[in-house]
C-alpha positions, -999 to 999 in steps of 0.1 A, spaced: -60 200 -312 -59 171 -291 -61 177 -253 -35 156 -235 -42 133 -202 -13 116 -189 -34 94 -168 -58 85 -190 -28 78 -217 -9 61 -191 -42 39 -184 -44 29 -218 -10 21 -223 -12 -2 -193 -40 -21 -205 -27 -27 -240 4 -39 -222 -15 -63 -201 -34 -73 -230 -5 -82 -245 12 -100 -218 -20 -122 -212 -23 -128 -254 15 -137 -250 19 -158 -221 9 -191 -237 27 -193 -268 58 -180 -242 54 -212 -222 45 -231 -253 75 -222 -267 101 -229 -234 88 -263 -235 97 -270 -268 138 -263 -258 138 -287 -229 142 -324 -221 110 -348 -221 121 -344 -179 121 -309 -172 82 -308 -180 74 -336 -157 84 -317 -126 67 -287 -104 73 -261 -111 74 -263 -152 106 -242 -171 99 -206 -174 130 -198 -198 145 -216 -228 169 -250 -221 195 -264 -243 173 -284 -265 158 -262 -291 181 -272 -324 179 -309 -311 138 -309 -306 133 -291 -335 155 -309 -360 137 -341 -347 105 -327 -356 112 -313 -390 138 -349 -397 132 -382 -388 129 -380 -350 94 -384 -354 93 -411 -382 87 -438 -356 53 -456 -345 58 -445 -312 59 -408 -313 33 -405 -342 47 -420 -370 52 -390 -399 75 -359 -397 58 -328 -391 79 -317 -424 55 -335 -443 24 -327 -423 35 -287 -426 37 -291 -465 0 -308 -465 -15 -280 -447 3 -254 -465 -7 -272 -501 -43 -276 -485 -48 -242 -470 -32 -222 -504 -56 -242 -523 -87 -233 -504 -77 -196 -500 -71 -193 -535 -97 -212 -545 -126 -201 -526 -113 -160 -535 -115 -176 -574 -143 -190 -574 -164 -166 -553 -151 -137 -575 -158 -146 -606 -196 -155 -593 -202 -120 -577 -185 -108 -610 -218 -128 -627 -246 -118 -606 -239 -79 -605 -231 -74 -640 -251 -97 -662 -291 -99 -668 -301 -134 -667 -334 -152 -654 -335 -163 -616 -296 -145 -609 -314 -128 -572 -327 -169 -568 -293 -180 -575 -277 -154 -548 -303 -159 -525 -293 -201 -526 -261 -192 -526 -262 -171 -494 -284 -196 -476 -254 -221 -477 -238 -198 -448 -268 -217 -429 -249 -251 -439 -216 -256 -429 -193 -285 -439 -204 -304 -399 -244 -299 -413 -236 -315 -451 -208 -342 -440 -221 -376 -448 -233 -368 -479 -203 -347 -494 -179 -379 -479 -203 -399 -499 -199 -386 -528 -163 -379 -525 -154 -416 -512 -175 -425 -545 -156 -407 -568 -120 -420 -554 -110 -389 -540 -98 -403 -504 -60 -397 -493 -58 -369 -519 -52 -329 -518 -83 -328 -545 -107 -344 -518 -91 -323 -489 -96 -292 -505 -126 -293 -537 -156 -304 -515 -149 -266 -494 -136 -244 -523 -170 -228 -523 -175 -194 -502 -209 -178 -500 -195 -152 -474 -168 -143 -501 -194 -145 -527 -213 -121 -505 -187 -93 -498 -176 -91 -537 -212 -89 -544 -214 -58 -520 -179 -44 -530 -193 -47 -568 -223 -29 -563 -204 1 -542 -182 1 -581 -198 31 -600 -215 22 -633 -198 52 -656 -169 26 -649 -189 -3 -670 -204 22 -695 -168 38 -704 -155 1 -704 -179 -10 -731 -177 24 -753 -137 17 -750 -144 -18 -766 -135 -37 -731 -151 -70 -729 -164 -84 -697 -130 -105 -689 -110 -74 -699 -136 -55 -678 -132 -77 -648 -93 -80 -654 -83 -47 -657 -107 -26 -635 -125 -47 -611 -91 -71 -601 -74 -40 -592 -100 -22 -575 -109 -53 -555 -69 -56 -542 -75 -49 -507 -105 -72 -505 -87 -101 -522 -62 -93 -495 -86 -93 -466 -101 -125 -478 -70 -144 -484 -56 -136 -447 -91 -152 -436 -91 -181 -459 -55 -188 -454 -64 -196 -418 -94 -210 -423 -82 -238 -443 -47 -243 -423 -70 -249 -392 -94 -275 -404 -94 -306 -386 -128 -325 -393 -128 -326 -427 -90 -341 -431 -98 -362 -405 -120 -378 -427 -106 -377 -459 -71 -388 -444 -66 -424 -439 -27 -427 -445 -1 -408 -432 10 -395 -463 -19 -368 -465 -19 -357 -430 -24 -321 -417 -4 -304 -389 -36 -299 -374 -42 -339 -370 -8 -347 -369 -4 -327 -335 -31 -343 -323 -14 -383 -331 16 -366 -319 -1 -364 -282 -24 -395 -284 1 -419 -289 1 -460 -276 25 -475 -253 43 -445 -245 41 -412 -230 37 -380 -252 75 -370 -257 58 -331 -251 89 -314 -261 82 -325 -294 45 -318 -298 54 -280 -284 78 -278 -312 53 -286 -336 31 -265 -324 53 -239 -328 63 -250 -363 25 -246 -370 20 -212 -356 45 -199 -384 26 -199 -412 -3 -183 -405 15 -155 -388 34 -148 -415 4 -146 -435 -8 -122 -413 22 -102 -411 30 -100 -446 -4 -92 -456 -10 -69 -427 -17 -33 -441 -38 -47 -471 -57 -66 -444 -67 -37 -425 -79 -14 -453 -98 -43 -468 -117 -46 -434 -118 -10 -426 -117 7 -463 -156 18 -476 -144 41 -504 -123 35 -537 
């Protein structure tokens, strides 16, 4: 039985509410100044509820309000496809790859495989910002510049993914593998029908991560983007606000950053429950 305390329940409630309120606040704001004229932001004190602008500032953004030099030169349209292309692609492949290697280093024998892990769990000591010149190098040298293969193959790799299938794989009971093998399962078949569906809630946990890990990069499509036709929402907000001869049309830019919120949330959303127990979950 659970003793009730109204104060101490109405204490908690409060400071979930202001949590909330503080967490909120921002993208509120953020959000007003997207439906208002260039104007109303120029002036003390700034708009604390929505104008008459928001179908007119956001159909500029997504069209071809934004397809002039002046106020950044792409539509966000484009730049929200690139990110989405770039940040599936990572997600997927780093989960992919970083399986399929665990899968490798748990369950077969083979010389130097505890070397192999180790070198592959010292990369969490080199990020992309330690490696970059050389990994530009040799992707400017193969011709991968201004292409979703150079945005997204030099970072496919994961050791932290790597590392949690390793330690989910190893929590998997061996009567599992021995029953597989006297049933006449392969390894694929093994790894396809037992571990994939075992492993949902980690997949699940690791794509919500991923996701947003490769929809927020900026420095590495900063380098590998030279024309605008490759161009993130991450670097496009940012020519959006540095733009020459003219003032920042910030209507706009909140718009797209509002557009750019989206995706990862619903990410987020969708994915939430499996998200949760992949964190929280110990036992199969």
């Amino acid at each position: 039985m659970v003793e009730k305390r109204p104060l101490l329940t109405a204490i908690s409630h409060l400071t979930l509410i202001l949590g909330v309120i503080v967490m909120v606040f921002p993208i509120w704001v953020v959000f007003v100044a997207s439906t208002h004229h260039a104007a109303d932001l120029m002036t003390a004190p700034i708009p604390m509820w929505p104008g008459d602008q928001l179908w007119q500032n956001y159909t500029a953004v997504l069209g071809e309000g934004l397809a002039n030099p002046a106020a950044g030169g792409v539509s966000v349209a484009l730049m929200l496809k690139n990110s989405l292309i770039t940040a599936l692609v990572i997600a997927i492949g780093k989960i992919a790859v970083s399986f399929i290697g665990a899968f490798a280093i748990v369950y077969f024998r083979f010389r130097f495989r505890m070397i192999a892990f180790w070198i592959i769990f010292m990369t969490l000591m080199l990020p992309v910002e330690v490696r970059i010149l050389p990994t530009y190098k040799v992707v400017a040298d193969l011709g991968l510049l201004n292409s979703y293969v150079g945005l997204t193959l030099p970072i496919i790799a994961s050791a932290t993914a790597t590392f949690l299938f390793r330690q989910f794989f190893m929590t998997v009971p061996d009567e599992l593998a021995e029953a597989a093998r006297i049933d006449g399962a392969g390894p694929m078949k093994f790894l396809r029908d037992i571990l994939l569906p075992l492993s949902r809630t980690n997949i699940a946990a690791l794509f919500v991560i991923m996701f947003t890990f490769g929809w927020n990069q900026y420095l590495w499509p900063l380098l590998m983007t030279t024309e605008s036709d490759y161009l993130t929402i991450t670097i496009g907000i940012q020519r959006l606000i540095n733009v020459a001869d003219t003032d920042p049309q910030w209507p706009l830019v909140m718009a797209a950053v509002i557009l750019a919120m989206l995706p990862p949330v619903a990410v987020v959303l969708a994915m939430q429950k499996l998200f949760v127990k992949g964190l929280v979950e110990t036992e199969k």
